[in-house]
C-alpha positions as CSV (number, residue, x, y, z in Angstrom):
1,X,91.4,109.3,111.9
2,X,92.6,106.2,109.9
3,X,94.2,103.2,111.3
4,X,97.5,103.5,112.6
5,X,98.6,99.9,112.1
6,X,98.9,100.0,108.1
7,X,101.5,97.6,106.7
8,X,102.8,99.8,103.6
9,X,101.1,103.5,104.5
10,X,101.8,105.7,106.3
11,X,99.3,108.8,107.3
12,X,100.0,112.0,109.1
13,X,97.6,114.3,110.1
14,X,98.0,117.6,110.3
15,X,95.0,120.0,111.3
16,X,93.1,120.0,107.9
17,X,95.5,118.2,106.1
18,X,95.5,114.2,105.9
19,X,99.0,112.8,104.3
20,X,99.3,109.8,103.1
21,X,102.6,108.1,102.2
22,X,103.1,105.1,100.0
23,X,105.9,103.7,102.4
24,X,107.7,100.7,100.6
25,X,111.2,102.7,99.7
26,X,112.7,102.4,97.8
27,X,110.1,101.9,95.0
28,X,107.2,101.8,96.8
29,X,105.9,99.3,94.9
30,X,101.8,98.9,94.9
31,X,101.2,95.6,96.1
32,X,97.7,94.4,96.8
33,X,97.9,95.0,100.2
34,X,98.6,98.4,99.7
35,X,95.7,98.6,97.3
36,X,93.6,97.0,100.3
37,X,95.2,99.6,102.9
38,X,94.7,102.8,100.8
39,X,91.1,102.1,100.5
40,X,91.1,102.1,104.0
41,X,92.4,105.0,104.9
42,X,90.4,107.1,102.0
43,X,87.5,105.4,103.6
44,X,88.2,106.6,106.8
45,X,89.6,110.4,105.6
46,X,86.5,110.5,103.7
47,X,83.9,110.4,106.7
48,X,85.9,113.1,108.9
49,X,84.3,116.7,108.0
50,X,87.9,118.2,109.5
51,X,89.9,117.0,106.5
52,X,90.1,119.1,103.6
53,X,92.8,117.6,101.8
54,X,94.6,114.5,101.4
55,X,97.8,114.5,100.0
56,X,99.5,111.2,98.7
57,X,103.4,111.3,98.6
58,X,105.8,108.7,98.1
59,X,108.2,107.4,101.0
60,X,112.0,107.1,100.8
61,X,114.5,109.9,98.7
62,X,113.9,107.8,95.5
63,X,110.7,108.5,94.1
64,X,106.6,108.6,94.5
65,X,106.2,105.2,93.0
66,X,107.3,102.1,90.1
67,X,103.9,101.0,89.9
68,X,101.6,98.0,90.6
69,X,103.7,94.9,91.8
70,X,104.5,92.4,88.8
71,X,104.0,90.0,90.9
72,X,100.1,90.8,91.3
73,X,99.9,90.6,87.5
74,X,100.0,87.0,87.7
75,X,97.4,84.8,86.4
76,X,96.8,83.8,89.8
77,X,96.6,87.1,91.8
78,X,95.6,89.8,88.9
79,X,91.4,88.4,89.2
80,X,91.4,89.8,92.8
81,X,94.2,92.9,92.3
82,X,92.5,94.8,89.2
83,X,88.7,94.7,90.6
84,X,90.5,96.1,94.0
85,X,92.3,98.6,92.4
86,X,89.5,100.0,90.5
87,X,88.0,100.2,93.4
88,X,90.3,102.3,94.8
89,X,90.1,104.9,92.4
90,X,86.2,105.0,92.8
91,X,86.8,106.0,96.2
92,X,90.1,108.9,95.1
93,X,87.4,110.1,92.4
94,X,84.5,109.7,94.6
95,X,86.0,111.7,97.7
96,X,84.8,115.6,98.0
97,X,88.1,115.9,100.0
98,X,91.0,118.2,97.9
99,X,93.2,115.4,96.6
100,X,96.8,116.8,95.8
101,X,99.8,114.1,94.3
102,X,103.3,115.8,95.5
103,X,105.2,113.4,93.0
104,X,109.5,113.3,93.2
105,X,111.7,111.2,91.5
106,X,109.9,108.4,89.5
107,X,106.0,107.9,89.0
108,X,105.6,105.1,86.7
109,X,102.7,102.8,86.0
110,X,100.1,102.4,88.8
111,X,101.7,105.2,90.8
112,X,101.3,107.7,87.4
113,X,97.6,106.6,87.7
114,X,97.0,107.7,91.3
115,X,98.3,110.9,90.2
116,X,96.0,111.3,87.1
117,X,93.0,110.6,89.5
118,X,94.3,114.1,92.0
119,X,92.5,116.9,91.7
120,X,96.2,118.7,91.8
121,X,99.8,117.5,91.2
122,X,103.1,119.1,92.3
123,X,106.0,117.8,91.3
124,X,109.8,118.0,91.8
125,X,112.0,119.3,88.8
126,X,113.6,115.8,88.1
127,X,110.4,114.3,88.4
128,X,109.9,111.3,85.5
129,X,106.2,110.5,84.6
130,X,105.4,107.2,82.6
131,X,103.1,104.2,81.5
132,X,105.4,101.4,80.9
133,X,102.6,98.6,80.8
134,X,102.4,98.2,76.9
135,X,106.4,96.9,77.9
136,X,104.8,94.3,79.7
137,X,102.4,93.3,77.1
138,X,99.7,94.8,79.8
139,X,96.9,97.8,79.7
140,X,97.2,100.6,81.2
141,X,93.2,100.1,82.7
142,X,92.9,103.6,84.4
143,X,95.4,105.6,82.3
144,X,93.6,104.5,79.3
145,X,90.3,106.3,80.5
146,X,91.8,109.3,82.3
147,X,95.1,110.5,80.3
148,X,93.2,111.1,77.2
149,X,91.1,113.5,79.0
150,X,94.0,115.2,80.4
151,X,96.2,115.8,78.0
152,X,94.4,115.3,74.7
153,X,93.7,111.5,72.8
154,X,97.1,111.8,70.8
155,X,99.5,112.9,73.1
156,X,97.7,109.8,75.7
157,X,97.9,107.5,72.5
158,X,101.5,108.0,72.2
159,X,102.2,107.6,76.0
160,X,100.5,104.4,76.0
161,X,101.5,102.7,72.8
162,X,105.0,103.9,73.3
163,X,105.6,103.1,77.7
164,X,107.9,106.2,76.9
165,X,108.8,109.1,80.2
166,X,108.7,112.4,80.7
167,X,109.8,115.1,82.0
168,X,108.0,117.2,85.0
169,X,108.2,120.1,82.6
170,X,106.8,118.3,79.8
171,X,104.0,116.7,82.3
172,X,103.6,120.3,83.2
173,X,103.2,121.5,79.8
174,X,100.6,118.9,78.9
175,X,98.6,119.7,81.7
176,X,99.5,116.6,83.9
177,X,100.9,119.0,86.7
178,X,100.4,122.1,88.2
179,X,103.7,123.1,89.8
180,X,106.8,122.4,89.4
181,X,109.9,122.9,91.9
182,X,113.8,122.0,92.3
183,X,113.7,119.4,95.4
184,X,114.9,121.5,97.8
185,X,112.1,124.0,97.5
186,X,109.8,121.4,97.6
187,X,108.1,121.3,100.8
188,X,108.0,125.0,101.0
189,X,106.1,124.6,97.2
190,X,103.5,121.5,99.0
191,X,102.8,124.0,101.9
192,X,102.1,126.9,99.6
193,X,99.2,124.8,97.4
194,X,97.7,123.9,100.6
195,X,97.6,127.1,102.7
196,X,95.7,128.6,99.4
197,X,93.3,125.3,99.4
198,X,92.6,125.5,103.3
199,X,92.1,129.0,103.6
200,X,89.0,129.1,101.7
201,X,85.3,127.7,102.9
202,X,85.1,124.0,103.5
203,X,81.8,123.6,102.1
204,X,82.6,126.1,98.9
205,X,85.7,123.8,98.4
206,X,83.4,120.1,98.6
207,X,80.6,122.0,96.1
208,X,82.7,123.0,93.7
209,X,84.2,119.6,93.5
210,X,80.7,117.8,93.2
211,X,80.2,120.2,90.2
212,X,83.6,119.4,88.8
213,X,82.0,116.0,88.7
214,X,79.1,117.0,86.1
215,X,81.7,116.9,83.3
216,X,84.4,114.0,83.2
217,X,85.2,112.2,85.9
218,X,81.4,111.1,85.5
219,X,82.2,109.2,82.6
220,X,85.3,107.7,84.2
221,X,82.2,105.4,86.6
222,X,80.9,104.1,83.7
223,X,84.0,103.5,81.6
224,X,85.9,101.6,84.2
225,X,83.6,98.7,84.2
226,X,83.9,98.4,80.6
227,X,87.6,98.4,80.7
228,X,87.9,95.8,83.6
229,X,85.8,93.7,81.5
230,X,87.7,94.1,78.3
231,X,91.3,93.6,80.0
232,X,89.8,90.3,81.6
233,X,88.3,89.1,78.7
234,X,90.3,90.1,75.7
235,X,93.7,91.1,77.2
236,X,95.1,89.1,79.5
237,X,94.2,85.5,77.6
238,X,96.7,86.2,75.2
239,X,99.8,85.1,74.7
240,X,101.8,88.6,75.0
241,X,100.4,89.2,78.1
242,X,101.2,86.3,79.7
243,X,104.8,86.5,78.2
244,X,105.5,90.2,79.2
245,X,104.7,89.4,82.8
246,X,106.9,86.4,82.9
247,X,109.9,87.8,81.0
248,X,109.7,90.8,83.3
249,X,110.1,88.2,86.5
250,X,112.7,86.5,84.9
251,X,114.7,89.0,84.1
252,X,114.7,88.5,80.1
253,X,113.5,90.5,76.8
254,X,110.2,89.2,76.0
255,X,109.3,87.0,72.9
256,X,106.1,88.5,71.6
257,X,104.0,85.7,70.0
258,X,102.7,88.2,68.6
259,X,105.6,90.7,67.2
């Protein structure tokens, strides 16, 4: 079983059931140590055959996640942060494990990504669901690949040009989640989805995800390195980007150069 010694995670096991918490409250902002750490612990989930599903949460009452830190946007830290994170999402994709998000209050930016990359999402009724990065004069690198398969290319165009929330009903109506549930029902809801996943055969249950694979999530291996390449090479240079980061840290409305 993963490491118990993790900085900002925090896993419990529970007989076929591996939870794993985002545990910075109250934002639980993903910082590249907590990149580094969930890798990890997917690693580690991954090779035990009694697992047969991982569910991420978010720690504290406030929400599942804000995002990727600002901070590890910077031109100094974002050359080691964005290859990591993609990384990272190879490994959620990759996994034949049952991946479930069980998302309450916000899930915004990096943390809206690790949802999109679950095989299932649950979600409390208040619930908000966004991609702020275009706010930030940023790209969305993962969102930009997976929403348009989820939830069509116009409805994803508009979430990404516009960094605009939504609802868990709307996510739910688009597709984005499975179930939704008022907060105090929720942890009876999360049980529910995964006494019907670990009832059935473990080995039905990893083949029909490795099929699942022969349609899109195949294309998201070959699409991310593209991506990474285009936000390194034609993205961050500019002048916005660099603007939307610093604005954001200083606490001030950016001045596009751009606009």
């Amino acid at each position: 079983m993963p490491d118990a010694n993790f900085q900002t995670i925090r896993v419990e096991v529970e007989g076929p059931v591996c939870s794993i918490f985002l545990n910075k409250p109250p934002l639980n902002i993903i910082d590249f140590t907590m990149i580094q750490e969930l890798r990890s612990a997917l690693e580690q989930i991954d090779g035990n055959s009694g697992t047969r599903a991982i569910v991420l949460r978010g720690a504290g009452e406030k929400g599942f996640s804000a995002g990727v830190s600002v901070q590890d946007h910077t031109p100094e830290r974002v050359a080691s942060m964005i290859p990591a994170f993609d990384d990272l999402f190879r490994l959620l994709l990759r996994t034949e494990k049952v991946t479930i998000a069980a998302v309450h209050g916000f899930c915004l930016g990096g943390g809206f990504e690790l949802v999109q990359a679950c095989d299932l999402v649950l979600a409390t009724d208040n619930a908000q669901f966004g991609q702020p990065e275009i706010k930030l004069g940023q790209l969305a690198p993962i969102g930009v690949i997976l929403l348009p398969q989820l939830v069509g290319y116009r409805k994803a165009t508009e979430l990404l040009l516009t960094g605009v929330s939504i609802s868990a009903q709307d996510a739910q109506s688009l597709g984005l989640v499975n179930r939704v549930a008022p907060p105090g029902e929720f942890p009876q809801a999360v049980e529910k989805l995964l006494g019907e996943i670990t009832s059935q055969s473990a080995s039905i249950l990893r083949l029909t995800k490795r099929a699942l694979r022969f349609t899109g999530v195949l294309d998201f291996h070959k699409a991310i390195k593209k991506t990474e390449d285009f936000f390194f090479d034609s993205v961050l240079p500019t002048e916005d980007a660099k603007e939307g980061i610093f604005a954001f840290l200083e606490k001030r409305a950016p001045h596009w150069a751009h606009s």
